[in-house]
Every structure is written in structure tokens, then in C-alpha cells.
Residue, then its C-alpha position, 0 to 999 in steps of 0.5 A: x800463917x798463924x802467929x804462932x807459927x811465925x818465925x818472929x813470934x818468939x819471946x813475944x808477951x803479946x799481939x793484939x790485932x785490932x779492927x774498927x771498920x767504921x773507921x777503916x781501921x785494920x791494925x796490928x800492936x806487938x808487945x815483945x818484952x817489958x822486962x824493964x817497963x813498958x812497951x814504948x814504940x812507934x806507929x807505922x801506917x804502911x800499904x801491906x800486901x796481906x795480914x801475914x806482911x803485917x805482922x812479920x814487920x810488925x813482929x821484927x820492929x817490937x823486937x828491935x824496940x826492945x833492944x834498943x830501949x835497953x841498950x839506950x839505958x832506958x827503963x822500957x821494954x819493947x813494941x810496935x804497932x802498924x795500921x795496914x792501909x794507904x798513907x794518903x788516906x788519914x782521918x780522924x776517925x781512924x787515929x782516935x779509934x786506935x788510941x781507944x785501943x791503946x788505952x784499952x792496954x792500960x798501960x803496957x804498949x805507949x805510942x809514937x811517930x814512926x813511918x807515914x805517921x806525924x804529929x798531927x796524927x800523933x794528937x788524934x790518937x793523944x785525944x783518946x789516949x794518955x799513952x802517946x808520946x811525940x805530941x806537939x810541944x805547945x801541948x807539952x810534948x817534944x813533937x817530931x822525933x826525927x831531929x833527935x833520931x838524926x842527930x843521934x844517928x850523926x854522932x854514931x857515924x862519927x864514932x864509926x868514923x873515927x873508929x875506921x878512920x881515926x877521926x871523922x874529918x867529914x869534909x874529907x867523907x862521902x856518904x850514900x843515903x838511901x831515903x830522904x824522908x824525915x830522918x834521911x833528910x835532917x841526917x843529910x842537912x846535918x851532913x853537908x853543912x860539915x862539908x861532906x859529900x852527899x849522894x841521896x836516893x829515894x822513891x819520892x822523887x821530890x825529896x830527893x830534889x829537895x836535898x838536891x836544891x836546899x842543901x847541895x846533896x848529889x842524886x843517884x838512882x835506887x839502882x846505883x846508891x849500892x854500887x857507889x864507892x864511898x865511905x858510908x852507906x846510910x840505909x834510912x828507909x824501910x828494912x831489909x836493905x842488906x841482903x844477899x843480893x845487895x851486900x856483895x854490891x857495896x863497895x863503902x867501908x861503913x854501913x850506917x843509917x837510921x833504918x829499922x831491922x837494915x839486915x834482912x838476916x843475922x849472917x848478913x851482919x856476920x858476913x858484912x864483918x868478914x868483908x871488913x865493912x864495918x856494921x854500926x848497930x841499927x837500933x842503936x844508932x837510930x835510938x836518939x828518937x826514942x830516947x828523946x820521947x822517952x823523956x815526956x813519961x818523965x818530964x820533958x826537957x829538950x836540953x836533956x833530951x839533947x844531952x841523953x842523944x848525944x850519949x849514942x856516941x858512947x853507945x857506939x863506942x861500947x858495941x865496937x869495943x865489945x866486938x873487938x874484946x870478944x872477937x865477934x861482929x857487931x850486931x852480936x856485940x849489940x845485942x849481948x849487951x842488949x841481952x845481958x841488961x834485960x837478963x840482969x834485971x828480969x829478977x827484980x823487975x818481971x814483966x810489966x801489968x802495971x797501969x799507972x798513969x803517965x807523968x805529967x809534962x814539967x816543963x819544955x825548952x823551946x830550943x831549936x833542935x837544929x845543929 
């Protein structure tokens, strides 16, 4: 398949295919839209089975970062970037010779933590490269997103909650997690120390024993988390989770989790409407690690870090008023306000060439993230 012939090229600005065989390096960077400045979106290191894997992901992500910047209030635009190769095989040389390839962009496309990919990786490419994000805090960065993303993702649910429920009550909860890796983890923590109930799964079985052991959490099979009858289903693992062969199974009221692109299709969202499940906007709820990140371009500062993630409450709020206003599920919800943003300031603002240098770090707070 030809990039241009993928079905999620559309409205791409640009795709740079990467390649350092000396460093076994294969790589793909997807810039969708930098209408509101520019592209901020993590790295993913993933075992593909071809190219054309590669890049449909790749492509689906840089979408999805546009979004979510621009419904999080955020002056950037949307990409991604994914290194095809197995995550048990890093090296230096592979991350530094892709941060000379992101600081070859100039500016357009920033980088950071996502899938398979720390901080430690994160700091390689940070040596070749001012356009990363997530680098450790004693060098003046916010370090591991994944607290941020989970908090935020919390504070969502709770709106979902209360939205279905009338109030949140999380004692009285039940939620299926479908992967426990960083995110599903600090998710599950944050959880069970409100007393809910917690079903987890995951194909590492010793995270999903760890959650068991350190916070009391209830192990189901990969089979059995679609079948369970609870209030929450909190796909956080990879994408495409909700599908025509597993949506007719969930028997939750909420579906809500920290995953990337958890509808394999859009009329899985129209159809989870119909089913009266309520759908709470992925890129959404899962947009507190890039509001935390965002903040090193800026100046970091964890205390308003935490207040900014404390705002996707509010954004999950809007997207179900607005569906109601307009009578149409909620990922169309999301993404019209998405869209209206973008459309808004497309006039005053164009696509992004410029090429200035990041911010430099003002000061960092070392408070802990943990709730």
C-alpha cells in the first residue's frame, strides 16, 4: 500500500520515513495538522508485522494527537512517530540516531514517551535533539507522563460517573481494565484506593500480578474482561478494542480508558450510543500526559501541570453537553469541538514552518504526582 492510498493519510501535512541501518533503526514520523503550532506526539516502539501496520498506526495516532491537543486548549498540532522493532532490543545508538532525524524537522514534530518508550529512552534521543519532551526532571523536565495521563483519565471517569450515576460514589464501582502497563497501572492505584472494585487483565502476566499483590485488584482473563457485568470498561492497552466482535459482549454501562484510537471504526461509537453505553472520548480523557509535556516548551511547573489535568473533568463535561445539545453520540461531540477550534484559527495562524528554539526550563516543583 502507498501512503497515499491509505485510507488514514487524509489531511496529512506530512510522513517521513526514517532509516539508519547502523543503528537498526526503521521508523515512521506523521505530522497531521499544525494549524495551532507544532506537532507534539509520542514515540511508540512496537513489533510490526510490515511497513503497511506501521504506518496505519502511525497515521491513526498523528490524527488522534491533533485532536486531542486542540480539545485540551493546547497551542499545538498533531503527530506521531513509531520505530518498527522488538522492545527488548534498545540501544543508544537506535534513539540518538532518531533524535538527529527530529532535529532535522526543525521544529515541526516534538517527541515523547509513549508505548514500549521511558524516560531513559526519551534522554538518548534529548542528546541529539532540543524537540523532546518528558526528559527527567533532575534535567529539567516533567519525566514520566503516565501519572498525568492517569489522573486525568480519573477525573474523566468521574465525570462519566456522575453523568450516568449522578455521582461517582467509587466505593460503590466496578471497573474492568484491559492492560496494566504504566498508565492502566497508576489508573488501577488511583482506583482502589477510593475502595472501587477492580477487575484487570493484561498480556504481561506479572503486571497483572502486581496489581493483584500491591493494590487488591481482581485478575480476569484477556477472554473474560469483555464479558464482565461492571460499571466501567477502561480499555488501556493498544487500539481497536471496540469492535464488531467485541462490543455486542460488554455488558458495562461506561466505557472509558486511557487507550489510543479504542474504536476500530466510528459507527462502533454511534453504535455503542444506541446501546446506551455511554463512550467518553479517548483522546480526551487520556490527554492529561500531553497537557503535562506540553508545559516543558513553556516552563515547567508541576503544580500547574496538575491543575491543567485536573481541567479534563471539565472537558468531559462539554463533550457530553454538547452531544446531548446536539443529539449526537459522543465521539462526534468531541470531535466537532475539535474541529470547530482548528477551523477557527486556521485563518490567523496556517500551518506551522517555523523553527524556533524550545523554552528553556524555569523551574520544576518536585512534588509528588501520587493521589
Amino acid at each position: 500500500m502507498s501512503v497515499f492510498s491509505n485510507p488514514f493519510f487524509s489531511d496529512h501535512e506530512e510522513v517521513v520515513f526514517v532509516h539508519d541501518d547502523s543503528a537498526g533503526l526503521r521508523a515512521i514520523i506523521a505530522i497531521h495538522d499544525t494549524t495551532l503550532g507544532p506537532a507534539l506526539g509520542g514515540l511508540r516502539l512496537w513489533p510490526y508485522a510490515n511497513e503497511d501496520e506501521a504506518l496505519t498506526d502511525v497515521l491513526r495516532l498523528s490524527r488522534g494527537m491533533t485532536y486531542k491537543a486542540a480539545i485540551a486548549g493546547l497551542n499545538l498540532g498533531g503527530g506521531k512517530s513509531v520505530i518498527m522493532g522488538d522492545p527488548a532490543i534498545k540501544s543508544e545508538p537506535l534513539f540518538r540516531s532518531f533524535g538527529r532525524y527530529i532535529q532535522g524537522l526543525a521544529g515541526r514534530y516534538i517527541t515523547a514517551e509513549d508505548v514500549n518508550i521511558n524516560v531513559e529512552d526519551i534522554e538518548f534521543i534529548h542528546q541529539e535533539t532540543e524537540y523532546a519532551v518528558g526528559i527527567h526532571p533532575e534535567h529539567g523536565g516533567s519525566g514520566d507522563p503516565s501519572p498525568f495521563t492517569a489522573w486525568g483519565a480519573f477525573q474523566g471517569m468521574r465525570a462519566a460517573l456522575e453523568k450516568t450515576f449522578g455521582q461517582a460514589d467509587w466505593a460503590s464501582r466496578s471497573i474492568a481494565i484491559q492492560g496494566v502497563g504504566h498508565v492502566g497501572m497508576h489508573l488501577a492505584r488511583l482506583l482502589r484506593k477510593e475502595k472501587a472494585r477492580v477487575f484487570v487483565t493484561d498480556i504481561h502476566a506479572d503486571r497483572v500480578q502486581r496489581a493483584v499483590e500491591e493494590y487488591g485488584c481482581e485478575a480476569v482473563s484477556g477472554e473474560q474482561i469483555y464479558d464482565l457485568k461492571v460499571d466501567v470498561f477502561a480499555p488501556c492497552a493498544l487500539g481497536g478494542s471496540i469492535n464488531p466482535e467485541t462490543l455486542p459482549r460488554l455488558r458495562c454501562k461506561i466505557v472509558a480508558g486511557s487507550a489510543n484510537n479504542q474504536l476500530a471504526t466510528p459507527e462502533c461509537g454511534t453504535e455503542l450510543d444506541r446501546r446506551g453505553i455511554l463512550y467518553t472520548p479517548d483522546y480526551a480523557l487520556n490527554a492529561g500526559g500531553l497537557i503535562n509535556v506540553a508545559l516543558e516548551i513553556e516552563g515547567y511547573h508541576r503544580e500547574l501541570a496538575e491543575r491543567r489535568v485536573n481541567a479534563v473533568y471539565d472537558i468531559i463535561r462539554r463533550i457530553f453537553e454538547q452531544a446531548e445539545t446536539r443529539g449526537i453520540p459522543t465521539w462526534q461531540a468531541a470531535d466537532a469541538i475539535a474541529e470547530e477550534r482548528i477551523a477557527a484559527l486556521r485563518p490567523a495562524r496556517g500551518r506551522y514552518l517555523e523553527n524556533p528554539p524550545m523554552r528553556s526550563i524555569r523551574h520544576i516543583e518536585r512534588a509528588s504526582v501520587s493521589r
